[in-house]
C-alpha positions in Angstrom: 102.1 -107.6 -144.3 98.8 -108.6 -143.0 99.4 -111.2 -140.3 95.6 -113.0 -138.7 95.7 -113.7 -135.0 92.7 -115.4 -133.3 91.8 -114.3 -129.9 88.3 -116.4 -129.4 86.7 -116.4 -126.3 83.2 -116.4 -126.5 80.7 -118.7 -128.6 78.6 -116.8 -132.0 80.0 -114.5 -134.5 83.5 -114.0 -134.5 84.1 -109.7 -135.2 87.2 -109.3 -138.2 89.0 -106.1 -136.6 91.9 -104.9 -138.5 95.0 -102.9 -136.4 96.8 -100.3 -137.9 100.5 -100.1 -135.8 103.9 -99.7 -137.2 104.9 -101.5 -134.0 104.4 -105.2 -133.8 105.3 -105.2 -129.8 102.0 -102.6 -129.5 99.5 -105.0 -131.7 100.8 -108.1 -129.4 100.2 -106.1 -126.2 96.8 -105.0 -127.9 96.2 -108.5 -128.7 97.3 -109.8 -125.1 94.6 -107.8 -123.4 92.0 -108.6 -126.0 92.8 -112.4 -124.7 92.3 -111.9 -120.9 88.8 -110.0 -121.9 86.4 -112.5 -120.9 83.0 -111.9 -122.9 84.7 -110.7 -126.5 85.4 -112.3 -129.3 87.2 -111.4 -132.3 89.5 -112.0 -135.5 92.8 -109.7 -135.5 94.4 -108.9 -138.5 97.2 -106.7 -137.9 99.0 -104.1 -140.7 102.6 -102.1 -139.8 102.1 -98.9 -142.9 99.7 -96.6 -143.9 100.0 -97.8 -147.6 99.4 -101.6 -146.6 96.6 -100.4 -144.2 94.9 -98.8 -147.6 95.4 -101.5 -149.9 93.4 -103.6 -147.3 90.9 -101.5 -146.4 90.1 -100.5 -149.6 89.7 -104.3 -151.1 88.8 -106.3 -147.8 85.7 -105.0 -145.7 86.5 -105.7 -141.3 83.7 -105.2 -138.8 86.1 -102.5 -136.7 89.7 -100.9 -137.5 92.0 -99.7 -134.3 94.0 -97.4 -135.8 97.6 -95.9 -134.4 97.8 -92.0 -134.3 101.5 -92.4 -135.9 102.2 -95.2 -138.0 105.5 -94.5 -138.9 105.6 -90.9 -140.6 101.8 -90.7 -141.4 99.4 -89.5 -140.2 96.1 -92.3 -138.6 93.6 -89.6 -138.6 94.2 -89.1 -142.0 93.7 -92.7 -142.9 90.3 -92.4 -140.8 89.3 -89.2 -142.9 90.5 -91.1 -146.3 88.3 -94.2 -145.3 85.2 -92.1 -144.1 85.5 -90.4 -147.7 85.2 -93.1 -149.3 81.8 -94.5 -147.9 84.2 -97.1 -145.5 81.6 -96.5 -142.4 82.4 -99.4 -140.3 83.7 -98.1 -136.3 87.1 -97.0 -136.4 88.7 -96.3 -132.9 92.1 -93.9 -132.6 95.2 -94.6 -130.1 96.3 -92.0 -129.0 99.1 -90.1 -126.6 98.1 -89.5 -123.1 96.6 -86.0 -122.3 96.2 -84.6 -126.2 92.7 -83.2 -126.1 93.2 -81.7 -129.7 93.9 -85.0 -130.8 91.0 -86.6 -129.7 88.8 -83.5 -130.8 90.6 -83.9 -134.6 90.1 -87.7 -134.3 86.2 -87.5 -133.9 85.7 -84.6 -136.8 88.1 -86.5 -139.0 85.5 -89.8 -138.2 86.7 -91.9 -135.4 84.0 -93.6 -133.5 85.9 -93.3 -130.0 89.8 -92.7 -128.8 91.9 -95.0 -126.5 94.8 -93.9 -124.5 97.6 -96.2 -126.4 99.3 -98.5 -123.7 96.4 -97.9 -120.9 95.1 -101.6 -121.2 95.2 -102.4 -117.7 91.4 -102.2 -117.6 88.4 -102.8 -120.2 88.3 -99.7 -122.0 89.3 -100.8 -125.4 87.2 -104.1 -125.9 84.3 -102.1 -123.8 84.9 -99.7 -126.3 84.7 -102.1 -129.2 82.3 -104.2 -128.4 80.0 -100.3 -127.6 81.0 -99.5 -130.9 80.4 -102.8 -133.1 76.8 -102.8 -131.6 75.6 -99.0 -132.2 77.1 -100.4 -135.7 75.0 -103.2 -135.7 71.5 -101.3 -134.5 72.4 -98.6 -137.2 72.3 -100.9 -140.1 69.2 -102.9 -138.4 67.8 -99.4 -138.6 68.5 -98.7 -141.7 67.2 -101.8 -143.3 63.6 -101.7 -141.4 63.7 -98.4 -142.5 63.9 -99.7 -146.5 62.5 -103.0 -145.9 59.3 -104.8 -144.9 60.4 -107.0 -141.2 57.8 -110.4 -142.5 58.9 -111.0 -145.7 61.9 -109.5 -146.0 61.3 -107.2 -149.2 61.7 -103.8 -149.8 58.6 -101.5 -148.8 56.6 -99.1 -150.3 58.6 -96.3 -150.5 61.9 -97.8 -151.2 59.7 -99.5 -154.2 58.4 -95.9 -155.4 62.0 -94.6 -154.9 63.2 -97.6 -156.8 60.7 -97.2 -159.5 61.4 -93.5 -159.9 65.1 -93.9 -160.9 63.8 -96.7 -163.0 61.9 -94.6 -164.9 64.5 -91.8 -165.3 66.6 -95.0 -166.9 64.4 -95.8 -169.3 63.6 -92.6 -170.9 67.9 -92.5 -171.0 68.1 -96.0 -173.0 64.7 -95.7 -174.4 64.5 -99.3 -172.8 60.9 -100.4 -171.6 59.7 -101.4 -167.8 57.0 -103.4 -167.2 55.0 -103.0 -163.6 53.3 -106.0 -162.2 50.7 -104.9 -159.1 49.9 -108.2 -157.2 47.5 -109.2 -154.4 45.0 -111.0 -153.4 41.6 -111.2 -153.2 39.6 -111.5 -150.5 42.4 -111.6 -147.8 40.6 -110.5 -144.9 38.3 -113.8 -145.7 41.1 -115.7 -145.5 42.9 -114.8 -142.2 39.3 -114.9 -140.7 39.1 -118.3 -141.9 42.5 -119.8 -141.4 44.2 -117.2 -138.8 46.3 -114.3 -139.0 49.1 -116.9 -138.5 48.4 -118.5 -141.5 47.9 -115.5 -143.7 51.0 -114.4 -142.8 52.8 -117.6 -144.1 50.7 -117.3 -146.8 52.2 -113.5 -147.6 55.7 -115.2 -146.9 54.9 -117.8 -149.4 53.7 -115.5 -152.2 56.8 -113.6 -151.6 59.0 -116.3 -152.2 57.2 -116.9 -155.6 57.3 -114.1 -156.8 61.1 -113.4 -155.6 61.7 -116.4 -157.9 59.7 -115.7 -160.8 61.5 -112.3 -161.1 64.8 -111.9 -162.5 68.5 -111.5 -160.9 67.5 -107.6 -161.7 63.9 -107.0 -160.6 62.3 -105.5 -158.0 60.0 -107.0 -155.6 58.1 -105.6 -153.1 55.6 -105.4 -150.5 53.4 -102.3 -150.5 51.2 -103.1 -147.7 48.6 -105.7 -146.5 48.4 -108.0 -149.0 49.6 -105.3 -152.0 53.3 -106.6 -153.9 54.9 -105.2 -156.5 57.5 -106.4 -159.1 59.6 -104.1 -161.3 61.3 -105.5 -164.9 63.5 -103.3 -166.1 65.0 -103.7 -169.9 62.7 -105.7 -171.3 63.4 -106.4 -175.0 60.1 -108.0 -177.3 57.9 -110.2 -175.5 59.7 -110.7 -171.7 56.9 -108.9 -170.2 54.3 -111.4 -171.0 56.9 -114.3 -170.7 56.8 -112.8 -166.7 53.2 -112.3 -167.1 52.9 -116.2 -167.2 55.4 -116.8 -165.0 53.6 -115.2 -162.1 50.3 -116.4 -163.5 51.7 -120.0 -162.6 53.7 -118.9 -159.7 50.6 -118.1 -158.3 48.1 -120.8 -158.9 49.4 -123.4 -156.9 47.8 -123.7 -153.8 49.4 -122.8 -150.6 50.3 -125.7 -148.2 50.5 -124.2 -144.3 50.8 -126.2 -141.1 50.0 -129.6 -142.9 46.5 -127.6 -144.3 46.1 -126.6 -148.2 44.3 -123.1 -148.6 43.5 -122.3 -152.0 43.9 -118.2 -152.6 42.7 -116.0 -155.3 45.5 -114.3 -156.4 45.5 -111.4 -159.4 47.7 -109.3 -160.8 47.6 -105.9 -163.1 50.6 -105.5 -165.6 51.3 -101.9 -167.1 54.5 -101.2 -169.7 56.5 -98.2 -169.6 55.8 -95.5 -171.8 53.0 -97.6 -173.6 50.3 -97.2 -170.8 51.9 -94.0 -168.6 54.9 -91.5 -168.4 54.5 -90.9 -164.7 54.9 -92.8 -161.4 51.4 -92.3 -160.3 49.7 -93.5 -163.7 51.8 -96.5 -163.9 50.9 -97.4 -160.6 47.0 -96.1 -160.3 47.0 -98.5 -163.9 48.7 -101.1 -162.7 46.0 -101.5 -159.9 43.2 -100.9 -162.1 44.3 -103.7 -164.5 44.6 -105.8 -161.0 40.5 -105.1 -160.2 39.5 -105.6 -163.6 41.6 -109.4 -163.7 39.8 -109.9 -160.2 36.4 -109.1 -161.9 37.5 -111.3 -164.9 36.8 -114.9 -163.4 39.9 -117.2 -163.9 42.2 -114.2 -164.9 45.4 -114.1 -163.3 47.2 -111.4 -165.0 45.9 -108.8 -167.2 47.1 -106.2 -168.8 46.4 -102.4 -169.0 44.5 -101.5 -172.6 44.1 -98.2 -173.3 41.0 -99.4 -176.2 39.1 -100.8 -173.6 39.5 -98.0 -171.2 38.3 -95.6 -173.8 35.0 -97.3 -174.5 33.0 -96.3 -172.0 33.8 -92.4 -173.7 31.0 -92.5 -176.0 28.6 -93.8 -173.8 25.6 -92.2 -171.3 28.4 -94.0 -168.4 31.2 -90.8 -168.6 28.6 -88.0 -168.6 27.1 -89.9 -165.8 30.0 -90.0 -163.8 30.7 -86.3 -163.6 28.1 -86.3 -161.6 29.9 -85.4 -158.1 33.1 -86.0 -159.1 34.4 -82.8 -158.4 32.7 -82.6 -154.4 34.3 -86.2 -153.5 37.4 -84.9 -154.7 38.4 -87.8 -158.0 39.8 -84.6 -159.8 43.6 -83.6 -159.1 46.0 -81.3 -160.4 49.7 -81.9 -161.4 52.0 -79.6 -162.7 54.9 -79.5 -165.2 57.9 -77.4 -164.8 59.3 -75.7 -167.9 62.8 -75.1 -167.4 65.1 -71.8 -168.6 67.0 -73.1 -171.2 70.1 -70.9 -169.8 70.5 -71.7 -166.2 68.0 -74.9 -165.7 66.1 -73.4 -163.3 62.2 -73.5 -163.3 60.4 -70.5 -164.9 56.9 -71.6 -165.5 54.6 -74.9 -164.2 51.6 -76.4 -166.0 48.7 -77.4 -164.3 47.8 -80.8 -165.7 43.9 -82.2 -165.0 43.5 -85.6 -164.1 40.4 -87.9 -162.8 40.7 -90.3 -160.3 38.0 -92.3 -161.7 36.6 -94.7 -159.1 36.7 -97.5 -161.6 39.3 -96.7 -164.7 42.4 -95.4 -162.0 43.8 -92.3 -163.0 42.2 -90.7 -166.4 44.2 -88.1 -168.6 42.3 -85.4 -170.5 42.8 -87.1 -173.9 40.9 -90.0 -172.0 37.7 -87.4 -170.6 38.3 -84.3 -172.0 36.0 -84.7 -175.0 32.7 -86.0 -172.8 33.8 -83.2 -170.2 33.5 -80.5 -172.8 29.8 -81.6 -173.7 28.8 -82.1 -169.8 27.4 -79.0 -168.2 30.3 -79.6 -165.5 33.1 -78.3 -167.6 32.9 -74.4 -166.1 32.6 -75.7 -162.6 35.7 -77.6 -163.2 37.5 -74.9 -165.0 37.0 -72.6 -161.9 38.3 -75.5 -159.8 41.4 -76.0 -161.8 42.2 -72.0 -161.5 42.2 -71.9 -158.1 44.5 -75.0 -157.7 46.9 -72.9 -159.6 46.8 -69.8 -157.9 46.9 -71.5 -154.4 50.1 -72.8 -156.3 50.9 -69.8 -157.3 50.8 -68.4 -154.1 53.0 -70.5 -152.3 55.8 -70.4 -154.7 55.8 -67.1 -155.2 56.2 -66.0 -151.4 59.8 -64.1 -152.5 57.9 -62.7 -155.4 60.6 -64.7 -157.9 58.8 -67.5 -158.4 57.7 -69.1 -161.5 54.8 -68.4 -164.1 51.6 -71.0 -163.5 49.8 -72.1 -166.6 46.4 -73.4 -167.0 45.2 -74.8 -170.3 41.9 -73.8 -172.0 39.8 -74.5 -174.2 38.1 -72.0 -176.8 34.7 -72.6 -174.5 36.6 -72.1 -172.0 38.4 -69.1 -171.8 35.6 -67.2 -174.0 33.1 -67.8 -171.1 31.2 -64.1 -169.6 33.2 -62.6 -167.2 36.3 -65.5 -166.4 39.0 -62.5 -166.8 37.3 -60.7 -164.0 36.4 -63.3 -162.0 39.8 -64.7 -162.2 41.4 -60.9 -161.8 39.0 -60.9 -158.6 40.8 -63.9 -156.7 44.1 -62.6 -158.0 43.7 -59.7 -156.4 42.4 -61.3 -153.3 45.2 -63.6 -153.0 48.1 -60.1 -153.3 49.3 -61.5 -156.6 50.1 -59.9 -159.8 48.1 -61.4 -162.7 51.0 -62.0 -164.8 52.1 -64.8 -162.8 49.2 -66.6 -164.3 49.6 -67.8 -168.4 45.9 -69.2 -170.2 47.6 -71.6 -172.4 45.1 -72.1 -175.9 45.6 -74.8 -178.3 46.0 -73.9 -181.6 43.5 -76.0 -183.1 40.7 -74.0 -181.4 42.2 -70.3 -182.3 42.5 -71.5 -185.6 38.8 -72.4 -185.4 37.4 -69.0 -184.0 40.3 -66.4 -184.3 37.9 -63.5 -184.5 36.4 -64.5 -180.6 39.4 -65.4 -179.2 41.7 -62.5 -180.7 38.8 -60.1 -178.9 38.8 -62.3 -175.2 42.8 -62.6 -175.8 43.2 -58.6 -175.7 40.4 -58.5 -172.6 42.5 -60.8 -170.8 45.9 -58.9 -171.1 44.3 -55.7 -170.9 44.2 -56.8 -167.1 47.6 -58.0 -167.0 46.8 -61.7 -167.9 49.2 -63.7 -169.9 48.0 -65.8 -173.0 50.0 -68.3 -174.3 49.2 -70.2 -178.0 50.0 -74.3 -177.7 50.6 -77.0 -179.5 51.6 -75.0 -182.4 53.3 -77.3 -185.5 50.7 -80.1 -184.6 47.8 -78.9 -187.2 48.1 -77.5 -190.4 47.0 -73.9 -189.7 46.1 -70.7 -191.3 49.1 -68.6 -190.1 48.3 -65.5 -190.9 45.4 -65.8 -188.9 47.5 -66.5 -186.0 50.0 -63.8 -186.6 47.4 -61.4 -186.4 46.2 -62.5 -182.7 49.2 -61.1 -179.9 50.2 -63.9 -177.9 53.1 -63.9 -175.1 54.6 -67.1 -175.9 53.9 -70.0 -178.2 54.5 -73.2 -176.9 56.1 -75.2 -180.3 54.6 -79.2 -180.4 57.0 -81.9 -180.6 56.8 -82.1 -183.6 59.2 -79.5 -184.6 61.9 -80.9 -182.1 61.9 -84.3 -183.5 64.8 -84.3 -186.0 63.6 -87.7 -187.5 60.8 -86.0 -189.1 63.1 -83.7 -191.1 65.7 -84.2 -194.0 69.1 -82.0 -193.2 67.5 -78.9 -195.4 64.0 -79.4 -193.8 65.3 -78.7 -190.5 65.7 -74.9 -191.1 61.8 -74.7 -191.3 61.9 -74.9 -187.2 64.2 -72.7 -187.3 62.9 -70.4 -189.1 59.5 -70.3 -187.3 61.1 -69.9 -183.8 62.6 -66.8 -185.2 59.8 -65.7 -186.9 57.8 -65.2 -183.5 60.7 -63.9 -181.6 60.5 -61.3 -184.6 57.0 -60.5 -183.3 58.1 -60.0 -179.9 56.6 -63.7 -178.4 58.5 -65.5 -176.3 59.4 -69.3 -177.7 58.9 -72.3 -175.5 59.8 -75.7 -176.4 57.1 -78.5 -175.3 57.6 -82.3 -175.8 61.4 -82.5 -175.0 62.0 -86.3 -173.8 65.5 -86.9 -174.8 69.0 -84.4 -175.4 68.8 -84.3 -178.8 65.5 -82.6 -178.7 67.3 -80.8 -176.1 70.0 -79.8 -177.9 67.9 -78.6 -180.4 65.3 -76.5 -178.2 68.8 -74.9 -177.4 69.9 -73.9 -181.2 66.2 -73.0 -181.8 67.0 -70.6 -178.5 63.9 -71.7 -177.1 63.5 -69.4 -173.7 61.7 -72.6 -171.6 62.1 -76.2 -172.0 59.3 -78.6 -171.3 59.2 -82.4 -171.4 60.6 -85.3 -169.3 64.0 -84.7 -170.6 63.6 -81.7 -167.8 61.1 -83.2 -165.5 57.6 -85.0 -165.8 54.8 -84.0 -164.2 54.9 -83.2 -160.1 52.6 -83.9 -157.3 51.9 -80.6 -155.3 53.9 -81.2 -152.9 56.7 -82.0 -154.9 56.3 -78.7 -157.0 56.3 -76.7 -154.0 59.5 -78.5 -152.9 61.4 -77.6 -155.7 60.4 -73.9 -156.6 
């Protein structure tokens, strides 16, 4: 039975220790000594079994646990290694017999923060060795949370929030459930602690975290990203809570801010971005989410606004996009990420995608559906082309050090890939870099072979005449003239969405997938599956007996860095 004795000697917080001792006349020699120690003060709770010892350590959380070596027939080092398995991290200190070096050596593997000599408490070893113990404890959380936290307002910081936003993400494309992300700050901040004092813009930061903390829900994130940068996460929104928060942080922050007696008035904006509406990725969410911030800062007396994909896509048909290409490339607005394509047989990666993106200055981050068409007029689009390659073999490269890494594909369009001399320029820096050039795959889309089958069936066959690997996408999106395309030898065919999606096929139409996956593995072309975002399409890419998997069901697209990491 658990029985509390108080030994209090000093003023502050009071440490819970729970002793584990199947004999009472120990704990009240233990507790004796803990009395005469001048400088420690702390709550005993004292426990005679290993079963009892369990039941409360399992269901009631103490600050420190002294633990016998025997208590009774078991075993204390095996209680220590129980606890320790169970995430129970708190210091946990082992009696033990005099002169038992094994012990002590199977105490500290098994867990325990320190051994004590049972019965030598003539001198200050065991609350010295407490008190040592409790704060290394103490600095180790402290640690920990300024590791995950921001020290002024008492959020969590960026990383945490990407972390935070991350798993999010992988939630919602579980439950089909959408986020919304709210990028806050505000404007003109340097102004402001100019004019009032950094003093004063701090409380002011303190302040706005407060507001928002309360305008979020019990669920949400908040965060501080920096400076004067905060984000919120909502999670599970259902109809229209998103723009119910919207309002709620537009009036949130309004009100002025009252600091030492003085009123300063801040301008304070937000961008709002849903989940999958306006991005699939971290990065767009957030680059969009920013965006939408600057344009509501531009936007006098907006607060919040939203990301709008319409708007963003009106400056495509005008002079503006053809003029911005214009040294984009040299000041480095376009990136590459890449897509893994899984093995459908053992999950591991067997191909990447290089993915384009612009990092347009004014618009955030830009997908090709967004530039793509004004690209393709400019007189930038080989330059860009030849940029994008050697992203991917530098790619290439590095994961395929061991020689088993996986195949890098580059889309391309018909103007593109029939361009004078690309295959032996490209088989050029191929060769320079001690690859093979059948680590690279020129993915087409079907649309444009369909339109020029002739030119592309001759470039096709000069590409893998040097080893090359040509791939046909987005095939089942566009009614096609398939015996034109049967004609053409391709590696793979990368099968659209569309054929995965069950709702878009009665019980008997489903064979028509089916039957076109094994129609090209008749031909000798290796299937891939493309647009898989949930197990059921998995599932299917699986019956179809798809070779590679691709969509965020696997993975969504990767930052270098994180591609290299996991090839």
């Amino acid at each position: 039975m658990s029985v509390p004795e108080s030994v209090s000697k000093a003023p502050g917080r009071t440490a819970s220790i729970l002793v584990v001792d199947d004999s009472r006349a120990d704990f009240m020699l233990l507790r004796h000594r803990l009395e005469r120690s001048s400088t420690f003060d702390c709550q005993l709770d004292w426990v005679g079994s290993f079963d009892e010892a369990w039941n409360l350590m399992t269901t009631v959380r103490h600050d420190a646990y002294i633990v016998d070596r025997h208590i009774g027939e078991d075993d204390g080092i095996e209680l220590i290694r129980n606890a320790r398995a169970n995430d129970i991290d708190e210091p946990m200190i082992l009696l033990t017999g005099a002169g038992s070096p094994d012990t002590d050596r199977a105490a500290l593997d098994a867990g325990a923060t320190d051994y004590v000599e049972k019965g030598r408490y003539d001198d200050d070893r065991i609350p010295r060795s407490i008190r040592y113990a409790l704060e290394r404890q103490r600095a180790v959380k402290r640690a920990q949370w300024l590791s995950t936290h921001d020290r002024m307002t008492g959020l969590i910081n960026r990383q945490t929030a990407r972390d935070r936003l991350g798993a999010a993400l992988d939630r919602s494309r579980r439950t089909g459930r959408k986020l919304a992300v709210f990028y806050v700050n505000i404007a003109s901040f340097r102004t402001l602690n100019r004019t009032y004092g950094a003093i004063s813009g701090d409380a002011v930061l303190i302040e706005l975290a407060q507001r928002l903390r309360r305008c979020a829900r019990d669920h949400d994130t908040v965060a501080r990203l920096g400076g004067d940068e905060f984000l919120v996460l909502a999670e599970e929104l259902d109809g229209p809570d998103a723009h119910q928060l919207a309002r709620a942080l537009a009036t949130a922050v309004a009100e002025p801010f009252v600091v030492h007696g003085r009123t300063i008035k801040a301008q304070i904006h937000a961008g709002a971005v849903i989940f999958p509406d306006d991005g699939n990725d971290l990065e767009t969410l957030i680059i969009r989410a920013d965006a939408a911030a600057r344009r509501a800062r531009d936007d006098s007396g907006t607060a919040v606004q939203f990301w709008h994909r319409p708007r963003q896509m009106r400056f495509q048909s005008s002079r503006y996009m053809l003029d911005n290409f214009d040294g984009a490339l040299e000041r480095g607005e376009f990136i590459v990420h890449y897509q893994p394509a899984m093995r459908i047989g053992d999950g591991s990666i067997g191909a990447v995608e290089a993915l384009l993106r612009w990092q347009h200055i004014d618009h955030g981050l830009l997908t090709p559906v967004e530039f793509m068409p004004a690209l393709s007029r400019s007189e930038h689009l080989a330059a860009v082309g030849r940029w994008v390659i050697g992203q991917a073999l530098d790619v290439c490269r590095r994961a395929n050090q061991d020689g088993n890494g996986p195949i890098v594909c580059v889309n391309m369009s018909a103007a593109q890939f029939t361009r004078d001399r690309l295959a032996r320029e490209t088989l050029s820096r191929v060769m320079g870099l001690g690859l093979s050039a059948s680590m690279l795959q020129f993915e087409l889309p079907c649309s444009d072979v369909a339109a020029r089958p002739d030119a592309i069936e001759a470039t096709i066959d000069e590409f893998q005449a040097l080893g090359f690997r040509v791939a046909l996408a987005e095939f089942g999106r566009d009614a096609v003239d398939l015996p034109e395309l049967l004609d053409i030898k391709f590696d793979a065919v990368k099968l659209d969405k569309r054929l995965l999606d069950g709702d878009q096929w009665t019980q008997r139409g489903e064979l028509i997938p089916l039957a076109i996956a094994g129609m090209w593995r008749a031909m000798g072309v290796e299937v891939w599956a493309t647009g898989v975002d949930n197990p059921a399409m998995q599932k299917k890419a699986e019956v179809m007996r798809c070779v590679l998997g691709q969509g965020f069901a696997y993975s969504g697209p990767l930052s270098r860095a994180a591609v290299l990491e996991r090839v």
